[in-house]
N, C-alpha and C positions, 0 to 999 in steps of 0.2 A: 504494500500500500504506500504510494507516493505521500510524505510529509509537506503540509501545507503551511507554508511561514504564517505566525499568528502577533498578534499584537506589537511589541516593539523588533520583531525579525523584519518587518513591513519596511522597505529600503525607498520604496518611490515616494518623491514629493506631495504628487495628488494622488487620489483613487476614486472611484467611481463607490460610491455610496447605497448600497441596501441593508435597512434596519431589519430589526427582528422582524415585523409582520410582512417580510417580502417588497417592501413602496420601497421603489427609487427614493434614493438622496440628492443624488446628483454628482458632478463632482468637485470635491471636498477637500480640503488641507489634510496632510495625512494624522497632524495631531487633534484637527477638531473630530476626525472620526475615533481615534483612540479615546478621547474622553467621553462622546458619546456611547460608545462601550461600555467603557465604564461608569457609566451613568446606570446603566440600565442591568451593570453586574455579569455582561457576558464577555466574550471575545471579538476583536477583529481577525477574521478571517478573508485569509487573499484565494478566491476562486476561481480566479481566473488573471494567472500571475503576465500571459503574453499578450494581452487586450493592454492600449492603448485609453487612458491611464488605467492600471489593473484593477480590476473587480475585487471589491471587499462586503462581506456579508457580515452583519452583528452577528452571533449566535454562539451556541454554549461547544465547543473546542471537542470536549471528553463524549458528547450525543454525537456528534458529528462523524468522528472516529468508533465507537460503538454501532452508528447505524451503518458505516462502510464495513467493517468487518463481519458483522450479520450478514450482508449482501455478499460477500463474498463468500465466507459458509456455504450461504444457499444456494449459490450456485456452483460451488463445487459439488454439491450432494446430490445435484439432478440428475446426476450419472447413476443412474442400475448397474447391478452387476449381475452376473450370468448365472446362474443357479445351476446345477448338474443333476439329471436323475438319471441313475442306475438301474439295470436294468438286467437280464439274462437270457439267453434265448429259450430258454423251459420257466420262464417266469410264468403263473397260474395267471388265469383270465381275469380271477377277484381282483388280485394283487396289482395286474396290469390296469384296472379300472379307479384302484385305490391313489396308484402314480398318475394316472392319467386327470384324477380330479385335483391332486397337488400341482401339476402343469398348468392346468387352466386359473387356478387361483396363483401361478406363481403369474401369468400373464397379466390376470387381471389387475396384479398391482403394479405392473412395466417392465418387469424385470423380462431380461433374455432367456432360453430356458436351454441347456444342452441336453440334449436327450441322448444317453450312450447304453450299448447292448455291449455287454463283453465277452467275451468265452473264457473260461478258464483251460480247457484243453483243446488241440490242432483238429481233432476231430466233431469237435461243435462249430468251426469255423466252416464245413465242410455244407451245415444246411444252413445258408444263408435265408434262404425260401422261409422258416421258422421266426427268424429277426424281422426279415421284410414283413410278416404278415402281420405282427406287433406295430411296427412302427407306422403302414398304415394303419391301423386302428386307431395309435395316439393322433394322427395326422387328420382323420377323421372326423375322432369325438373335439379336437381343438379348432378345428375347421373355424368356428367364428368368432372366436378370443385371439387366433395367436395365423400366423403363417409361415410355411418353412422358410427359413432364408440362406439354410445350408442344408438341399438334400441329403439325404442318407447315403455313406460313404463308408467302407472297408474302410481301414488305418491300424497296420496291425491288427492285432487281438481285437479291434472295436468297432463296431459301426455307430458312427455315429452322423447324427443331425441340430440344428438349430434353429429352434421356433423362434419368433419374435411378435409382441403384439400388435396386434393391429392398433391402426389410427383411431382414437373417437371421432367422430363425424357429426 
């Protein structure tokens, strides 16, 4: 977060004047706006340091920097992360129903979903036909929550896929 020069850091002669409720001042000596600050017990803030004379706003310094750093926060946090479910190619049909209603609730909240079927030995890899009939069915029952974005693909030991949810509209 870029540090914004406040009260006596304020280097230019004039500035362009906004009080606390937002009204233009106008522009102003830079020490009658430092007193009117402190008239009113908050800071001068320069917000606009490369405007011709710089922009200075009245207001409280420590809100200021508190409500930038929230905004920062939250936007870092709009990023979902990609959830994985596991899976087997002899996984029961209940079981497959039970994962498949965890995918559509992991959609429902944005998150990405990896959907992976794995074998534990070279000869489960052999009936792929057993995987594929699974993951159409997740592909299915997800049909109006999520859409694949990374068909179903061998990778080693795994096949795996990637749902993603759909847009709200």
């Amino acid at each position: 977060m870029k540090k914004c020069r406040i009260n006596n850091e304020i280097k230019s002669p004039k500035v362009r004047l906004i009080d606390q409720e937002g009204e233009q001042v106008g522009v102003v000596d830079i020490r009658v706006a430092q007193s009117k600050a402190k008239e009113v017990g908050l800071d001068l803030v320069e917000v606009s340091p490369q405007a011709d004379p710089p922009v200075c706003k009245i207001l409280d310094y420590n809100r200021l920097r508190y409500q930038k750093k929230k905004e920062l926060t939250k936007n870092k946090s709009k990023k979902k992360e990609v959830k994985e479910i596991k899976l087997r190619p002899v996984t029961d049909k209940n079981d497959v129903m039970i994962k498949t209603k965890k995918i559509i609730d992991f959609l429902q909240k944005g998150h990405r979903v990896k959907v992976s079927i794995f074998y534990r030995r070279k000869r489960e890899v052999v009936h792929q036909d057993l995987s594929a009939n699974v993951l159409d069915h997740i592909i299915a029952a997800t049909e109006e929550f999520g859409k694949v974005e990374t068909p179903p693909k061998l990778e080693g030991r795994n096949t795996m896929m990637i749902l993603v949810p759909k847009k709200a509209s």
